[in-house]
C-alpha positions as CSV (number, residue, x, y, z in Angstrom):
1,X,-17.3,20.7,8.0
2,X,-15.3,18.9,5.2
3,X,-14.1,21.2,2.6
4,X,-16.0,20.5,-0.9
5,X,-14.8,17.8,-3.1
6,X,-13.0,19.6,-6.8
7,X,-13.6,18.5,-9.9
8,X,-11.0,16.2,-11.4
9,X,-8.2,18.0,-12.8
10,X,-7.0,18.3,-16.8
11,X,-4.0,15.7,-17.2
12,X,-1.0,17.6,-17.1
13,X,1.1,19.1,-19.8
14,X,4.7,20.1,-20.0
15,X,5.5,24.0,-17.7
16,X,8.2,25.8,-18.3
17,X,10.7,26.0,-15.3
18,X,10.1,29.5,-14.3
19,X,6.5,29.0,-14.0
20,X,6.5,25.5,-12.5
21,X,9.4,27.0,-9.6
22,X,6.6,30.0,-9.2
23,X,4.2,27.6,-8.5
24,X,6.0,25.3,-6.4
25,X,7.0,28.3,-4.0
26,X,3.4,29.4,-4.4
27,X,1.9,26.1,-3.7
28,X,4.4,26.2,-0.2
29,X,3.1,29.1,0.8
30,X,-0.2,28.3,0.7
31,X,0.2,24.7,2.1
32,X,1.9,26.2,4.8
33,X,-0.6,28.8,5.9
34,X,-3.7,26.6,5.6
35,X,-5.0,24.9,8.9
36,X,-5.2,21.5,9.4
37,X,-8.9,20.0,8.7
38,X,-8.2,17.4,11.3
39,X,-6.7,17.0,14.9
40,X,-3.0,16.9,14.5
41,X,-1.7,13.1,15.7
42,X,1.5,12.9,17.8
43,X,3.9,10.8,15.6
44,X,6.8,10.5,17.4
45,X,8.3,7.5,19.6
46,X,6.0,4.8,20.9
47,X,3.0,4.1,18.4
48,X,4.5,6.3,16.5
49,X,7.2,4.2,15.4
50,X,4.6,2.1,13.8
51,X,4.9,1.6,10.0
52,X,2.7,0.8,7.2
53,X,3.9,-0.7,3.9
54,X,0.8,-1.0,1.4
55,X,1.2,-3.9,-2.0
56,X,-0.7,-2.9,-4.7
57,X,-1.7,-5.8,-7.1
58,X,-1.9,-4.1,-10.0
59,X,-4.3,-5.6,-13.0
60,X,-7.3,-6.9,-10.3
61,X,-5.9,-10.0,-8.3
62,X,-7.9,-12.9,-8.6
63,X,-9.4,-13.5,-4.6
64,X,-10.2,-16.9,-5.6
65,X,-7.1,-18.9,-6.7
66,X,-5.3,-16.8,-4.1
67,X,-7.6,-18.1,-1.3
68,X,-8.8,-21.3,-2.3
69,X,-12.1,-22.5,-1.5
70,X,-10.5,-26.0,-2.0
71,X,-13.2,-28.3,0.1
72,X,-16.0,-26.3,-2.0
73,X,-17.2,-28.4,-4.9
74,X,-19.0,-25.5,-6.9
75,X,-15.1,-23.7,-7.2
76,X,-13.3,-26.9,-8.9
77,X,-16.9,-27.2,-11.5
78,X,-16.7,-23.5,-12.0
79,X,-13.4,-23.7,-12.6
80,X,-12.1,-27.4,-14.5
81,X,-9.5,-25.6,-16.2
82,X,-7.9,-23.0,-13.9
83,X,-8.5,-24.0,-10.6
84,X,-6.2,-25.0,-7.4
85,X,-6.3,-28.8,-6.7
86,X,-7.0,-29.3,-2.9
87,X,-4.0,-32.0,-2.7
88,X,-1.8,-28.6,-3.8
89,X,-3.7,-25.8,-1.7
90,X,-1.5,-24.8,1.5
91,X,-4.6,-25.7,3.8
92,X,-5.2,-22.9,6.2
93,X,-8.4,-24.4,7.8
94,X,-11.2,-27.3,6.5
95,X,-11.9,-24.8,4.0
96,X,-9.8,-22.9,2.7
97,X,-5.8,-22.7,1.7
98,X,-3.7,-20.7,0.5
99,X,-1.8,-20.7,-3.7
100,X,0.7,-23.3,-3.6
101,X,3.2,-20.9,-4.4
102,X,2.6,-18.7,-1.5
103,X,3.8,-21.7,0.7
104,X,6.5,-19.5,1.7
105,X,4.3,-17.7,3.7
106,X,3.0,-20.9,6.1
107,X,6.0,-19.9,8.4
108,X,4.0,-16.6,9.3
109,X,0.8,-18.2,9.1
110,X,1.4,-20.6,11.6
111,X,3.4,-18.1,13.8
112,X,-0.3,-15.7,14.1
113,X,1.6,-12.9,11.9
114,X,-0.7,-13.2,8.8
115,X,-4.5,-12.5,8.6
116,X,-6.9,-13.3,5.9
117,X,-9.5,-10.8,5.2
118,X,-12.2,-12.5,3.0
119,X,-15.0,-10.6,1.1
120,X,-13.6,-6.9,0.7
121,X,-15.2,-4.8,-1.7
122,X,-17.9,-2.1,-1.8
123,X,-21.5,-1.4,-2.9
124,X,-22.2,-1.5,-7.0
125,X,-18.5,-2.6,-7.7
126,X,-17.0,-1.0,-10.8
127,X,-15.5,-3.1,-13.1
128,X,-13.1,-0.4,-14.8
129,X,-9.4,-0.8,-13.9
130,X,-9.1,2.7,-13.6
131,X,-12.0,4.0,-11.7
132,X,-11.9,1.1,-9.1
133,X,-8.4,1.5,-8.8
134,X,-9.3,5.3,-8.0
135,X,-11.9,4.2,-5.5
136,X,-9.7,2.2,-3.7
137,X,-7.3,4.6,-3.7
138,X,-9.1,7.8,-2.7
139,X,-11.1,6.2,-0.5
140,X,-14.3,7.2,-1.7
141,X,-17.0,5.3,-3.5
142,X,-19.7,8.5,-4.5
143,X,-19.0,10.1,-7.5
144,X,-17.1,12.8,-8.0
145,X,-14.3,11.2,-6.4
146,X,-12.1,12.7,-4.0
147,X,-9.2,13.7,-5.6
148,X,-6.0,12.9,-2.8
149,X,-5.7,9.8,-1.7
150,X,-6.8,8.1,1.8
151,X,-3.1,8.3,2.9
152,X,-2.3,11.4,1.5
153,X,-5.2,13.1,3.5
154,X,-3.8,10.9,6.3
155,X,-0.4,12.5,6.2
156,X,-1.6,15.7,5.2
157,X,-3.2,16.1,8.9
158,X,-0.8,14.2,10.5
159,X,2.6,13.3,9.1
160,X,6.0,15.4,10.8
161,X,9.2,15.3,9.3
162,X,9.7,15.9,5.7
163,X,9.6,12.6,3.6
164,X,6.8,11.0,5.6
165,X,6.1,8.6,3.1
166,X,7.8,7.0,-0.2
167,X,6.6,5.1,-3.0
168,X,9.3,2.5,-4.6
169,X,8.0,1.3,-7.8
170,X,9.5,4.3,-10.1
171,X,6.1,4.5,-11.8
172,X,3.4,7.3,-11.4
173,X,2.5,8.0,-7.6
174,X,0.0,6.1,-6.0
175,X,-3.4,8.1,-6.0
176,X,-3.5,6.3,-2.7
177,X,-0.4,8.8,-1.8
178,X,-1.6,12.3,-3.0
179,X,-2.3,15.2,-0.4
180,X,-2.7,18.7,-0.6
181,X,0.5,19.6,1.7
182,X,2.9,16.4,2.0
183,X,4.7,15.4,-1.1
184,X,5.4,11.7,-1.5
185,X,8.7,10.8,-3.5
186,X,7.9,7.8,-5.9
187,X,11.5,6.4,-7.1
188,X,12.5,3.1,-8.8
189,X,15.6,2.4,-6.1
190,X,16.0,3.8,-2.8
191,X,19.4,3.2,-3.2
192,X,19.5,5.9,-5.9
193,X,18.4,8.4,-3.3
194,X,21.0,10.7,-2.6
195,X,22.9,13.1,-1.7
196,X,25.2,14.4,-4.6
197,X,28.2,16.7,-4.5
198,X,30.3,15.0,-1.1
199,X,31.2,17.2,1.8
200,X,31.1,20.3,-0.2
201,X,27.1,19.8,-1.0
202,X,26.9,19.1,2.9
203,X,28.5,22.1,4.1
204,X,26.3,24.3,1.6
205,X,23.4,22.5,3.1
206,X,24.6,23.3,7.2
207,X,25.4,26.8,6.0
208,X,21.7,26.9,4.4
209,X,19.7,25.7,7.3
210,X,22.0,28.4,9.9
211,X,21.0,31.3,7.7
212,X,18.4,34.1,9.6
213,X,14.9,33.9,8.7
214,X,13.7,35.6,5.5
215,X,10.3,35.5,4.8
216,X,8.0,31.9,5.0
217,X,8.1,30.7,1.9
218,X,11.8,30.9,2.0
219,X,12.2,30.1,4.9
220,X,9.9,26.7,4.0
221,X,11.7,26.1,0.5
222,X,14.8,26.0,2.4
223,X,13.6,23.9,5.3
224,X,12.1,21.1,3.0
225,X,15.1,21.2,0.9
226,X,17.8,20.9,4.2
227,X,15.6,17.8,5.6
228,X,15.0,15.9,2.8
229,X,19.0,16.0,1.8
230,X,19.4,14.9,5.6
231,X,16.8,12.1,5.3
232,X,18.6,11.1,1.9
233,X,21.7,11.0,3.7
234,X,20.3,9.0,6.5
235,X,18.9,6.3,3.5
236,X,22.3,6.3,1.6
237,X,24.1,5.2,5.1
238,X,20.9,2.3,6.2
239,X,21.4,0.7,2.8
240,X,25.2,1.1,2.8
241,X,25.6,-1.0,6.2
242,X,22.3,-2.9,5.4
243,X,23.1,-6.8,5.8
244,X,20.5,-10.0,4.7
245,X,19.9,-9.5,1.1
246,X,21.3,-12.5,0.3
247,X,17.7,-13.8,2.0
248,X,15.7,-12.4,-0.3
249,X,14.3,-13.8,-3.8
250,X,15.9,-11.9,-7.1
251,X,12.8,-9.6,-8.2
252,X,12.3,-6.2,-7.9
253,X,9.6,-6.4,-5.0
254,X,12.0,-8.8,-3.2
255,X,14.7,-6.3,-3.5
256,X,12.2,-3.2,-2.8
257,X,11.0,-4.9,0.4
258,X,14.4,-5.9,2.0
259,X,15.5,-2.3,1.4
260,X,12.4,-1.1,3.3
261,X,13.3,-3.3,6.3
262,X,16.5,-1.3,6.3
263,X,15.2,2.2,6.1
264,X,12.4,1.0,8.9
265,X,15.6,-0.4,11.1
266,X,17.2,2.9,10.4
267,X,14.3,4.8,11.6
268,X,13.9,6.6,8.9
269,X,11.4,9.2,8.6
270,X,8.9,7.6,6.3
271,X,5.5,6.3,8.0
272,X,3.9,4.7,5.0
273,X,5.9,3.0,2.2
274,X,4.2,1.7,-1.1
275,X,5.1,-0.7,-3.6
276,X,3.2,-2.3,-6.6
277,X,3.2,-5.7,-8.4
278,X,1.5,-5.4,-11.6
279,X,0.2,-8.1,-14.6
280,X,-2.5,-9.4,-12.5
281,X,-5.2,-8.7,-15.3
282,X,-5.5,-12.4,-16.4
283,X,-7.8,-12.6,-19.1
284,X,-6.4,-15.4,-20.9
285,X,-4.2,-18.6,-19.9
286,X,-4.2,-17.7,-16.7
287,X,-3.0,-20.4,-14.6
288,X,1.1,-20.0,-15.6
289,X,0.7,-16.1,-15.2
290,X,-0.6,-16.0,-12.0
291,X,1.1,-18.7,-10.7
292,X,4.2,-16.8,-11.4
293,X,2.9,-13.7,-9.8
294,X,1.8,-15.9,-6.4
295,X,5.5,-17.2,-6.4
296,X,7.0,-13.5,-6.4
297,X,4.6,-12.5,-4.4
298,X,4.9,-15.4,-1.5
299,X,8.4,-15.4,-1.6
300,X,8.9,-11.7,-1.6
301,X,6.0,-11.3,1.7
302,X,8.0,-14.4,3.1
303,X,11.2,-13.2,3.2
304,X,10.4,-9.7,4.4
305,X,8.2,-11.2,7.2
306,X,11.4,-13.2,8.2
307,X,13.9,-10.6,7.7
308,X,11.4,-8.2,10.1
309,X,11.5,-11.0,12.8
310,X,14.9,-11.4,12.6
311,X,15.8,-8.0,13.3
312,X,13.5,-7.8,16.2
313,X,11.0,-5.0,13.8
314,X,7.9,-7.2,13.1
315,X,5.6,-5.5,15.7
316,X,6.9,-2.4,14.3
317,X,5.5,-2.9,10.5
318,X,2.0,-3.8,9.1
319,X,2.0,-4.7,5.6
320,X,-1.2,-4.6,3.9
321,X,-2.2,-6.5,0.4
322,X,-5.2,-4.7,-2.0
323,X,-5.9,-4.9,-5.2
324,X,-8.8,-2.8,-7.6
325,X,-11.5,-6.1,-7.9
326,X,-11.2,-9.6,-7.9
327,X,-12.1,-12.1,-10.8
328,X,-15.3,-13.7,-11.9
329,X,-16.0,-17.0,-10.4
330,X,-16.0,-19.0,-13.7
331,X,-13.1,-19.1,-16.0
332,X,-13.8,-18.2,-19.6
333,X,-12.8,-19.6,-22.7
334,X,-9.6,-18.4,-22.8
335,X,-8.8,-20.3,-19.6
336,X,-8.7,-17.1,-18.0
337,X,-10.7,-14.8,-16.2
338,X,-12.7,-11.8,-16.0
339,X,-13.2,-8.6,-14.1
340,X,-14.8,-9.2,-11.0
341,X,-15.9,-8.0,-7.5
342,X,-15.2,-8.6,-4.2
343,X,-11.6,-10.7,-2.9
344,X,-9.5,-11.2,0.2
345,X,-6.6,-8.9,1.5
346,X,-3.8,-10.1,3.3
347,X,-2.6,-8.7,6.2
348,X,1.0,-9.3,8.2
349,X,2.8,-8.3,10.9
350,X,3.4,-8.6,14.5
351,X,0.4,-6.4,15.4
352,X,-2.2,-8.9,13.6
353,X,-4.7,-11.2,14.9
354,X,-3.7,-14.1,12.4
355,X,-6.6,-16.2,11.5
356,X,-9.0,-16.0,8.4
357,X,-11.6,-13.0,9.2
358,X,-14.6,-13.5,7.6
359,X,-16.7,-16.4,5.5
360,X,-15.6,-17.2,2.1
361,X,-18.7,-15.6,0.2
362,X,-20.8,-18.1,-1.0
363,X,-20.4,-19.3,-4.5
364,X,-23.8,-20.7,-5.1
365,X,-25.0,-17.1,-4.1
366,X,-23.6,-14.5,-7.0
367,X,-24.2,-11.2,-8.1
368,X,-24.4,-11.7,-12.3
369,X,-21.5,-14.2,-11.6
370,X,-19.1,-12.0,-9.3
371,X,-19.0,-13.0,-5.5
372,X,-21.0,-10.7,-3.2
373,X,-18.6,-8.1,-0.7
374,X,-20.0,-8.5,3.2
375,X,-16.9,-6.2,4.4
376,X,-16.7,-2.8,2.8
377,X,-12.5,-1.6,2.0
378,X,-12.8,1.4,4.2
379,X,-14.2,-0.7,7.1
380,X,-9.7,-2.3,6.7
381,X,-8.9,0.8,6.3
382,X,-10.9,2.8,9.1
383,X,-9.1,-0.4,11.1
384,X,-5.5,0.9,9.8
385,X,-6.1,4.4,10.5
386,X,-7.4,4.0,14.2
387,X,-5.9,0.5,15.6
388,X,-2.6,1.2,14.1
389,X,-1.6,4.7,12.8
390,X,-3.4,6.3,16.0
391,X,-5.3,8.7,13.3
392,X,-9.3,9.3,13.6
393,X,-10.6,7.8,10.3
394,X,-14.3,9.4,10.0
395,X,-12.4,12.8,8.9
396,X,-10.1,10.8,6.7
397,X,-12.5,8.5,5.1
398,X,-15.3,10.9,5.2
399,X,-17.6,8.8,7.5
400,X,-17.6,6.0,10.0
401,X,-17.1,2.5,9.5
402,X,-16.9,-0.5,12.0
403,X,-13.5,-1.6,12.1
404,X,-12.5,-5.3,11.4
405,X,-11.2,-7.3,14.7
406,X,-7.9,-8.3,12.8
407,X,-5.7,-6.0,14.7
C-alpha cells in the first residue's frame, strides 16, 4: 500500500545550527531505519552502469518551432511572423524537421542515437509555470501533489553509494530530485567539488571510517560523510585528467555536459545527473530568443553526443529533454507566444530507437488553441524507469502506464 501523500510543506526559514545539526542526525536516523516501499534494484555493474542525464527547459519550450511541422500549411498561417521556413528546417522526414540551429545534432540523428517523442503532455494541462513544472517533476497529476520527486522516490528505493545523483545548475534542487532518504547535491561546478585540507583532511577521514562502531546514527553520519569526501575525491581527479573540452561550445550547459562525460568515464557514483537551461518563456519577440536558446542547446546536445561516442560511453548514457508545457499554436501580437500544452521530448543515446515516435498532433484539431497530448509524460518516464534504469515504475509513478517503443 503506498504511504499517504503530506500536505505541501511551509517554505523554509532560516534554523539555527544546533537545531538544523539535531535534525539532520534526526532525520538519518530515521531514514535509516525505515524500510524500503519498493523492491530494492541491484545497481551495480552491467545495467547498472547505465546513466541518465535529465535537461530541463526551463520557462515552457516551445514544441513547435523546436519540431517543425514545416510541410503543414496551417503552422506557417498560424504563425507569419515567428515561424521556421521549410527551406531552413533540418528535415527529419516529409514532415517534419528539426530548428535550424539544432543542425548540430543531424550527426546523431542520422546515426539512430536521437529520438523524437511528439505529443507529451497530460490530461487538463495546467498552464502555471510552477504547478506544471511540479507535475512534471513529481510525477503526479492529481492534486495534492506528491511532494518528492519521480527520481527521488526512484533513488530513494534503489540508489547504493552515497552521491547517487547530482544536480549541476547551482540553483534550487530539482523537485524532480527530492526523496525522503537520498540527498542530491545541486552545485554550480563540479569542479568546485572537493576535498579541502590535502593529505591531513584525508588521513582524518581513513582514521574516521576505521573507528569501532558507536551507535547508528553515528555510525551513519560518519559513513555518509567518509563516502561522499571519497566520491569528491574521485570527481576532483576525473576532471583533473579529463581531456576534449576544447570540443565543446563556451556556455555553461556546454561546459556542464562535458564535465558529466568525465565523471560518467570515471565511473563515478552518480546514476542520474540534472542540468537546466532556462529563458524559454517567450512571450514577446520571440524568434531571436529562442533561436539563441536552440543554438546552445544543439550545440551543447551535439557535442556531448560526440564526446560520449568518442569515448566509447554512448550506450552507457540516456539523456532526456522535458520541459513544463509547450506554446500556443499562434503567435500573439508581441510576435511571441503563449503558455501552451502538449510538445515533443528529445531523447539521445546509444540505447534509443532513433526515429520520430508519434504523429505531430494535428493543428487544425485544438483544444482552445493548444495542441492536444496523445502520449501522457509518465508513459516516457514509466519507459526510463523499466527499459533503462531496471526499476519497476507502477510503485514509483503510482500506477501503470504503457511504455513508449523508443528504447
Amino acid at each position: 500500500m503506498n504511504a499517504p501523500i503530506p500536505s505541501p510543506p511551509p517554505r523554509p526559514h532560516p534554523i539555527p545550527r544546533r537545531a538544523f545539526l539535531r535534525g539532520t542526525l534526526a532525520a538519518s536516523a530515521a531514514a535509516a531505519a525505515l524500510p524500503s516501499l519498493f523492491a530494492r534494484a541491484v545497481w551495480a555493474g552491467g545495467d547498472g552502469e547505465r546513466v541518465l542525464v535529465l535537461v530541463q527547459l526551463d520557462g515552457g519550450n516551445d514544441g513547435l518551432n523546436t519540431v517543425v511541422p514545416y510541410a503543414d500549411d496551417l503552422y506557417h498561417r498560424a504563425r507569419p511572423g515567428i515561424g521556421i521556413a521549410a527551406a531552413q528546417a533540418v528535415k527529419l522526414d516529409g514532415q517534419v524537421g528539426l530548428h535550424p540551429n539544432l543542425d548540430r545534432l543531424r550527426p546523431a540523428w542520422e546515426g539512430g542515437g536521437i529520438a523524437i517523442l511528439q505529443g507529451i503532455g497530460y490530461p487538463g494541462p495546467n498552464r502555471s509555470h510552477f504547478t506544471s513544472t511540479d507535475i512534471w517533476n513529481t510525477g503526479s497529476v492529481t492534486p495534492p501533489a506528491r511532494w518528492n520527486g519521480w527520481v527521488g522516490r526512484t533513488l530513494d528505493c534503489c540508489a547504493q553509494g552515497d552521491i547517487p545523483g547530482l544536480q549541476l545548475d547551482g540553483g534550487p534542487l530539482s523537485l524532480a530530485l527530492v526523496g525522503e532518504r537520498v540527498v542530491v547535491p545541486s552545485i554550480s561546478d563540479a569542479a568546485r567539488f572537493q576535498v579541502r585540507g590535502g593529505d591531513r583532511a584525508k588521513e582524518l577521514l581513513r582514521r574516521l571510517a576505521e573507528r569501532p562502531r558507536e551507535g547508528a546514527t553515528l555510525d551513519h553520519v560518519r559513513r555518509s560523510a567518509a563516502q561522499s569526501y571519497s566520491t569528491a575525491e574521485r570527481i576532483e581527479r576525473a576532471l583533473a585528467g579529463g581531456s576534449g573540452a576544447d570540443a565543446y561550445p563556451q556556455s555553461d550547459l556546454a561546459r556542464r555536459l562535458w564535465q558529466i562525460a568525465r565523471m560518467v568515464e570515471a565511473k563515478t557514483p552518480a546514476r542520474v545527473y540534472a542540468v537546466r537551461l532556462g529563458g524559454f518563456d517567450t512571450h514577446s519577440r520571440q524568434r531571436a530568443a529562442h533561436d539563441q536558446l536552440m543554438r546552445t542547446l544543439g550545440d551543447a546536445l551535439g557535442a556531448f553526443h560526440a564526446d560520449l561516442r568518442g569515448a566509447g560511453l554512448l550506450d552507457r548514457v540516456l539523456v532526456l529533454t522535458y520541459s513544463e508545457f509547450g506554446r500556443r499554436v499562434g503567435e500573439n501580437r508581441s510576435l511571441g507566444t503563449d503558455h501552451g500544452a502538449a510538445a515533443p521530448m528529445l531523447a539521445l543515446g546509444g540505447g534509443v530507437k532513433g526515429g520520430v515516435h508519434g504523429a505531430h498532433p494535428s493543428l487544425s484539431d485544438l483544444d482552445d488553441g493548444d495542441l492536444k497530448f496523445h502520449t501522457d509524460f509518465r508513459q516516457v518516464y514509466a519507459t526510463v524507469l523499466e527499459r533503462w534504469l531496471g526499476v519497476a515504475a507502477a510503485p514509483v509513478l503510482g500506477g501503470a502506464y504503457a511504455p513508449v517503443a523508443f528504447l
